[in-house]
GULOPA-719979 format. One record per residue: z, x, y of N, C-alpha, C, O in turn; residue in three letters. Coordinates in pm, whole numbers, padded with zeros to 5 digits, always signed. Layout:
ZXYZXYZXYZXYALA;...
END
This chain:
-00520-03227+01301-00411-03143+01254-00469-03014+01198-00536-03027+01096UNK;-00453-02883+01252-00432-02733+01198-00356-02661+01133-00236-02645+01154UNK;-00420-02611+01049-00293-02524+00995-00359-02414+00973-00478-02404+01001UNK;-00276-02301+00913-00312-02152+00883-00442-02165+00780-00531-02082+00799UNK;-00462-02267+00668-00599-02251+00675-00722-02328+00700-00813-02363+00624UNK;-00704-02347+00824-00810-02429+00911-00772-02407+01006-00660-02362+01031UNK;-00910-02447+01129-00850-02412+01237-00942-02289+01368-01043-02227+01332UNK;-00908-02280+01453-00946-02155+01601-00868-02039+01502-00952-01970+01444UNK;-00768-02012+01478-00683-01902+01433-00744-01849+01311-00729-01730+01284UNK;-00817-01932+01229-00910-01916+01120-01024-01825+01064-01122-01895+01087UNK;-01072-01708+01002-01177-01626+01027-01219-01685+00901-01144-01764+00843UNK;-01361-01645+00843-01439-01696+00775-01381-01685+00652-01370-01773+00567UNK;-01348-01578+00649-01293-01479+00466-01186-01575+00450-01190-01611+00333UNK;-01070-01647+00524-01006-01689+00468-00866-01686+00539-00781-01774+00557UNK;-00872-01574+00566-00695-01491+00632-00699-01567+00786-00796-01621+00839UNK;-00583-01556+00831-00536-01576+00960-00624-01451+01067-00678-01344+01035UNK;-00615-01498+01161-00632-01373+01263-00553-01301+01301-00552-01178+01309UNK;-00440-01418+01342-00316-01393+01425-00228-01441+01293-00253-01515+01198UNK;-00089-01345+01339+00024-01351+01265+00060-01517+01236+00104-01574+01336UNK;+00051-01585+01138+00061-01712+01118+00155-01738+01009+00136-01683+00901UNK;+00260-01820+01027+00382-01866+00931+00276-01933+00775+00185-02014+00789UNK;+00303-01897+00691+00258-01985+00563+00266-02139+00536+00383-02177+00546UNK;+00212-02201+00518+00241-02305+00489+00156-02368+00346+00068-02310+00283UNK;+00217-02512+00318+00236-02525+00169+00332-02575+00113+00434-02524+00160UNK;+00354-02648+00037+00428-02700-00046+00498-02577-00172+00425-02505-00239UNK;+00601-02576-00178+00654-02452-00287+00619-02498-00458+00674-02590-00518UNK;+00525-02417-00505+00534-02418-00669+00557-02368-00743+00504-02382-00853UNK;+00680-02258-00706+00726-02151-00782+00791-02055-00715+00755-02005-00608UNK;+00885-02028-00777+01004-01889-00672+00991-01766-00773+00974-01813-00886UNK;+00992-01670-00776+01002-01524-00850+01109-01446-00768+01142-01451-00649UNK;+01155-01369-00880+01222-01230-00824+01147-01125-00811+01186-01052-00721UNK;+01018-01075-00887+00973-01018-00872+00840-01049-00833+00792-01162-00848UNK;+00756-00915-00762+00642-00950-00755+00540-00994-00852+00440-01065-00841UNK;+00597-00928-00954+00503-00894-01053+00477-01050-01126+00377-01086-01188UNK;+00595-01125-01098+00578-01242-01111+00511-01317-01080+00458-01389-01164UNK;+00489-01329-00966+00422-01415-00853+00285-01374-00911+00203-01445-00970UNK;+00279-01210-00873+00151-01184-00910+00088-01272-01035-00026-01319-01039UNK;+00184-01280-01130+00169-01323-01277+00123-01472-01258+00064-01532-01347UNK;+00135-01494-01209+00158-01711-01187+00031-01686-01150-00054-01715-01234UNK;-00015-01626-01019-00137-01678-00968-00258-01658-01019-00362-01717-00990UNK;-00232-01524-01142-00353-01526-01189-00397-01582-01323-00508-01595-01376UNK;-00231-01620-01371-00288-01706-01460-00329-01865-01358-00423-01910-01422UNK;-00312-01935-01271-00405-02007-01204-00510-01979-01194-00572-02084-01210UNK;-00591-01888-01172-00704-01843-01100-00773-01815-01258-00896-01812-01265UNK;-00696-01795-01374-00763-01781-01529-00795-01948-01558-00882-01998-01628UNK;-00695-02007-01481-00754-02199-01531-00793-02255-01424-00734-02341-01358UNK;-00944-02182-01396-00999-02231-01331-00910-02288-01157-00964-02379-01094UNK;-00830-02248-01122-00754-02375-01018-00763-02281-00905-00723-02164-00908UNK;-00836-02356-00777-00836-02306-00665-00750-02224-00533-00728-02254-00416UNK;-00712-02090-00629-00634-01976-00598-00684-01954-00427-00648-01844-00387UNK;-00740-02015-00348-00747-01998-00228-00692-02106-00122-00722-02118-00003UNK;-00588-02194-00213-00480-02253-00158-00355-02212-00190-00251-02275-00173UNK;-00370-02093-00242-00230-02039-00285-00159-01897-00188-00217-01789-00176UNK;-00073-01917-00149+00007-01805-00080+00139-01799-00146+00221-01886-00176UNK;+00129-01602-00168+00269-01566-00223+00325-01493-00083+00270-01424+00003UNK;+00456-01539-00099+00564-01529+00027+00647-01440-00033+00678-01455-00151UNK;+00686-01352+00030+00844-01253+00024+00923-01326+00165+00892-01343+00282UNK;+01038-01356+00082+01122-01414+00162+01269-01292+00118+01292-01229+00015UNK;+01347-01301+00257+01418-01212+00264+01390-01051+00258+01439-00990+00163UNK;+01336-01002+00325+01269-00855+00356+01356-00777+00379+01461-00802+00439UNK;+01320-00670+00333+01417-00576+00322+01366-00397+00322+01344-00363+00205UNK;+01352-00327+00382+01319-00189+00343+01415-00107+00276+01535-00106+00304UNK;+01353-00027+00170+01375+00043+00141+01351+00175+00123+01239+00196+00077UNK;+01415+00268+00142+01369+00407+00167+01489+00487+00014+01611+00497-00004UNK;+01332+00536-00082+01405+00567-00173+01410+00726-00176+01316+00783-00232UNK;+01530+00817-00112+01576+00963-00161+01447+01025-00292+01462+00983-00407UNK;+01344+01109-00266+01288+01211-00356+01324+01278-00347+01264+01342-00433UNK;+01422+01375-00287+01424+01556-00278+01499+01599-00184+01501+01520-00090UNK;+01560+01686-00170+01608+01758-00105+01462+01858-00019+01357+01884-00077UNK;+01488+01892+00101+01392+01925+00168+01456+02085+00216+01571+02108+00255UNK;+01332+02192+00198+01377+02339+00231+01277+02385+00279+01169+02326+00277UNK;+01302+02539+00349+01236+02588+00396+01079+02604+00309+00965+02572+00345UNK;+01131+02669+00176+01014+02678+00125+00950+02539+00054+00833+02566+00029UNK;+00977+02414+00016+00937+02292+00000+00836+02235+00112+00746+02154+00092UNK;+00872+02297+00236+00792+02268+00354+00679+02325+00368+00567+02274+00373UNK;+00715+02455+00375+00599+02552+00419+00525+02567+00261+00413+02613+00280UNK;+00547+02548+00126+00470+02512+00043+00384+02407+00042+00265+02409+00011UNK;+00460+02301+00082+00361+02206+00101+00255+02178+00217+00154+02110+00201UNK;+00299+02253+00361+00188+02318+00435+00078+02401+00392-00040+02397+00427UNK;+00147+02486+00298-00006+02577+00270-00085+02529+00176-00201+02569+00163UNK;-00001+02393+00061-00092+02352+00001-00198+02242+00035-00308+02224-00019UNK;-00130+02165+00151-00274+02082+00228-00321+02188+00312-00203+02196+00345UNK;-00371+02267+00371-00399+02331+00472-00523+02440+00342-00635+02489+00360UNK;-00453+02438+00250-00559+02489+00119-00700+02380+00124-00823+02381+00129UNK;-00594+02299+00119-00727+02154+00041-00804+02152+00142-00924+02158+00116UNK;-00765+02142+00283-00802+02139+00424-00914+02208+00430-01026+02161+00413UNK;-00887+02333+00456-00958+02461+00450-01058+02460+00351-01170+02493+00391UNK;-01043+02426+00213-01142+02467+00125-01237+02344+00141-01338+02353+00072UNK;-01227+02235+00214-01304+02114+00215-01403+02173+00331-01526+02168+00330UNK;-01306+02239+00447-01406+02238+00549-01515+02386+00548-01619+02393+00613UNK;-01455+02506+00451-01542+02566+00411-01647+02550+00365-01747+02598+00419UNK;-01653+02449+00208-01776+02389+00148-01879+02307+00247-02000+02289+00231UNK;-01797+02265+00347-01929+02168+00438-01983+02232+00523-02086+02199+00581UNK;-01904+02357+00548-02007+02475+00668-02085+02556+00594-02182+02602+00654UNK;-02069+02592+00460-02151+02656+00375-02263+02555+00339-02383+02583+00349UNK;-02212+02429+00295-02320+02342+00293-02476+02338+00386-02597+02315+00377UNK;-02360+02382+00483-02455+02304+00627-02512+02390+00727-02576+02337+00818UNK;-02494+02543+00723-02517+02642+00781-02651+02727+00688-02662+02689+00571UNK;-02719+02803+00720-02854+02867+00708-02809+03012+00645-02884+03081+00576UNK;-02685+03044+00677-02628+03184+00633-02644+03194+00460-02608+03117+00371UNK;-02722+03343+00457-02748+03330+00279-02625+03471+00286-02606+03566+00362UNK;-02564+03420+00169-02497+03507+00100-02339+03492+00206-02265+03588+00183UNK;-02295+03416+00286-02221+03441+00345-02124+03308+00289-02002+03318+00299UNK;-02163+03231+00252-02104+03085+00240-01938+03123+00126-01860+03028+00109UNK;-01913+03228+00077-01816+03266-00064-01748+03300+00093-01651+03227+00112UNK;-01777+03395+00211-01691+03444+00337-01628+03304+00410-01509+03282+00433UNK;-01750+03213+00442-01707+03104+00522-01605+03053+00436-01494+03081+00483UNK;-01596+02977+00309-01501+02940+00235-01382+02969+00253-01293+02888+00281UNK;-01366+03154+00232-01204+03243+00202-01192+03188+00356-01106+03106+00390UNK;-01272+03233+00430-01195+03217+00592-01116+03111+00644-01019+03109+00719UNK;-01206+02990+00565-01195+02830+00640-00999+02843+00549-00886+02850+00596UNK;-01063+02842+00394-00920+02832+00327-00837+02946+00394-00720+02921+00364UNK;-00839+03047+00461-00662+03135+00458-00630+03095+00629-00521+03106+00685UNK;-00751+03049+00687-00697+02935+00849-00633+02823+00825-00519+02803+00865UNK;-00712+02726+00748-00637+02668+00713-00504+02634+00686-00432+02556+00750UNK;-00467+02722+00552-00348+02773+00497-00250+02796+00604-00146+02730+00608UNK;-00277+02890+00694-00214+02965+00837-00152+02834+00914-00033+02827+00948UNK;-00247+02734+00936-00240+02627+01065-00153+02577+01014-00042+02596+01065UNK;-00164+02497+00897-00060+02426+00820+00069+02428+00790+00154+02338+00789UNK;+00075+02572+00758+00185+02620+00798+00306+02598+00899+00424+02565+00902UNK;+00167+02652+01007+00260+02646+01110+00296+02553+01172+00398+02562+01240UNK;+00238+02459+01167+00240+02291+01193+00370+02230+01110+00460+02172+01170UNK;+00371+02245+00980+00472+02222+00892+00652+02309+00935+00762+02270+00897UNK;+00633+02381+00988+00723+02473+01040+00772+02441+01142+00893+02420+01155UNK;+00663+02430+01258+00708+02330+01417+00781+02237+01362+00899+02269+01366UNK;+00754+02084+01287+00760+02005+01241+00928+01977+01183+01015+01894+01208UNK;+00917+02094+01093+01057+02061+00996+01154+02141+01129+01237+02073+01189UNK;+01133+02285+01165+01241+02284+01272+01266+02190+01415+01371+02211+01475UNK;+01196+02116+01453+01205+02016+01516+01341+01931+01500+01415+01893+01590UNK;+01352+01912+01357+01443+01836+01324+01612+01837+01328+01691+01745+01309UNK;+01641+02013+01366+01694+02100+01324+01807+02032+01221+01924+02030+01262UNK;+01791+02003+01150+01863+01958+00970+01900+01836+00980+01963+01784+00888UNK;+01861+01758+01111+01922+01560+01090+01828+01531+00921+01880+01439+00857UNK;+01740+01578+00870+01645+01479+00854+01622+01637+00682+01546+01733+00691UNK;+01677+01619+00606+01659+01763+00542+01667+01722+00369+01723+01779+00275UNK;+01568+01574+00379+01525+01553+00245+01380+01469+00291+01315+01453+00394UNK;+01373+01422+00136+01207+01339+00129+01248+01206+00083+01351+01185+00020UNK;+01142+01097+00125+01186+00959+00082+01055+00930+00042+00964+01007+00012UNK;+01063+00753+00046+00945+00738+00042+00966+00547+00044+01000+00482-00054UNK;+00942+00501+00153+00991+00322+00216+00907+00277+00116+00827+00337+00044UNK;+00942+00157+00124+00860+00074+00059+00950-00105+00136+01066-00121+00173UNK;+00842-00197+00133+00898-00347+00180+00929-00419+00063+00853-00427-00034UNK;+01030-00466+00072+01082-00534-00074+01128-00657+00012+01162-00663+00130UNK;+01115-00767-00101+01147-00943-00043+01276-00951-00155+01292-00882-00256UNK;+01357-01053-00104+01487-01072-00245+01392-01187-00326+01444-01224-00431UNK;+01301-01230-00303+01226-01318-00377+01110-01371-00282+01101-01398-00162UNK;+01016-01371-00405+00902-01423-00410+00831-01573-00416+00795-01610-00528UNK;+00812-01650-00319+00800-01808-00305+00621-01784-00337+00556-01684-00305UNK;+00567-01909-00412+00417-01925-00461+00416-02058-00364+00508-02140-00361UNK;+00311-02063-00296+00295-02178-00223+00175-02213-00238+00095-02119-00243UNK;+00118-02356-00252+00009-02444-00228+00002-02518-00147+00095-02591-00111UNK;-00132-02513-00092-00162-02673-00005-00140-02759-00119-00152-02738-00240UNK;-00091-02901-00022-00065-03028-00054-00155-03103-00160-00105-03172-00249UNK;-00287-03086-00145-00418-03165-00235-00438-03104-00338-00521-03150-00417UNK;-00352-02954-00374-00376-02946-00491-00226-02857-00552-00236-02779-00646UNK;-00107-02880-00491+00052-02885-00526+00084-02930-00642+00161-02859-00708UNK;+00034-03066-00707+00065-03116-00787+00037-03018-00914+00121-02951-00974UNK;-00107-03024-00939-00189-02957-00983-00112-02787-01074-00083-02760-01190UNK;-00107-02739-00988-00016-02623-00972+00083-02631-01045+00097-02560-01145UNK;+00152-02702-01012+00295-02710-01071+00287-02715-01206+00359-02644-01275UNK;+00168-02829-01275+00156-02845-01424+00174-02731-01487+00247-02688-01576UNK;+00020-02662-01362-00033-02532-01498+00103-02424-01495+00139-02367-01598UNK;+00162-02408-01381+00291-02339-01376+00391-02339-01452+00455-02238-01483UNK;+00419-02488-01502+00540-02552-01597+00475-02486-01748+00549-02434-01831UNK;+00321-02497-01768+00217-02424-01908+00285-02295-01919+00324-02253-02029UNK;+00302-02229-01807+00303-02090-01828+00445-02041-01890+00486-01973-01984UNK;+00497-02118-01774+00670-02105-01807+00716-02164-01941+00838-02177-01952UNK;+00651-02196-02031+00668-02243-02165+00598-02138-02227+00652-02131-02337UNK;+00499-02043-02221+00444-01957-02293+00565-01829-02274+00644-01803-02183UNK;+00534-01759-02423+00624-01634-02415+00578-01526-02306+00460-01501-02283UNK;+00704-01454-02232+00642-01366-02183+00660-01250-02216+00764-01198-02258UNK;+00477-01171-02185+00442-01041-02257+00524-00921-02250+00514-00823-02323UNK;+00640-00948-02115+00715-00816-02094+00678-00762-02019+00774-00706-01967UNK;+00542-00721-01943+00486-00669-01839+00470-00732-01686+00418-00842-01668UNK;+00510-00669-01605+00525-00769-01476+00348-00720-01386+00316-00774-01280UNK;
END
């Protein structure tokens, strides 16, 4: 008998290779991550073999949370300000790396106001592309409606104790 941790599908470190369902006996449900997170490391603080433990998000969900309204100049600001960083990174490594004395303060301004330029215009293609479907900023993130703690079977029991310990201690407020 195989399972996700044992097994052909198995790599040394621990993880699956291939996309593999969890398995385990359940020793704990959370709403939050911060929870889950919370459980396992107080396991892994009592000593208990945290490499039979898998935290599950069950019920998945994306979310894409609204930052900003998006404009002409929000765009092309924020083009010229990577295309700055851009530029001034790839200046310092040709000045670095080139034999030219006294020229490396030129290579710099040049690399940074090309830079600046490209970015731009890249940022510009980019946002008019869209022509206004798309005329704010987000930012996704994967959210579960809850968090399942799972153990292998030989040490489920185990788990559960130190779990029931915890859930009797006050909590600090911090997830």
């Amino acid at each position: 008998m195989t399972s996700s941790f044992s097994g052909p599908n198995r790599q040394q470190g621990g993880v699956p290779r291939l996309p593999t369902r969890p398995t385990g006996w359940p020793i704990g449900s959370y709403e939050e991550y911060g929870q889950a997170q919370r459980a396992v490391d107080f396991l892994a603080d009592s000593e208990f073999p945290v490499q039979d433990v898998t935290i599950v998000g069950v019920d998945l969900m994306l979310v894409e949370r609204v930052t900003g309204r998006l404009s002409w100049g929000r765009v092309l600001g924020a083009g010229a300000a990577s295309g700055a960083w851009f530029g001034l990174f790839v200046g310092v490594m040709l000045s670095l790396f080139t034999g030219a004395q006294g020229a490396g303060l030129e290579q710099i301004a040049v690399c940074l106001a090309l830079g600046v330029v490209f970015f731009m215009v890249f940022a510009a293609v980019g946002y008019a592309s869209t022509r206004g479907r798309r005329d704010f900023q987000s930012a996704s993130q994967l959210v579960a409606g809850r968090y399942d703690v799972l153990c292998q079977p030989r040490n489920a029991e185990q788990a559960r104790d130190l779990l029931a310990k915890l859930a009797m201690r006050p909590s600090s407020g911090t997830a």
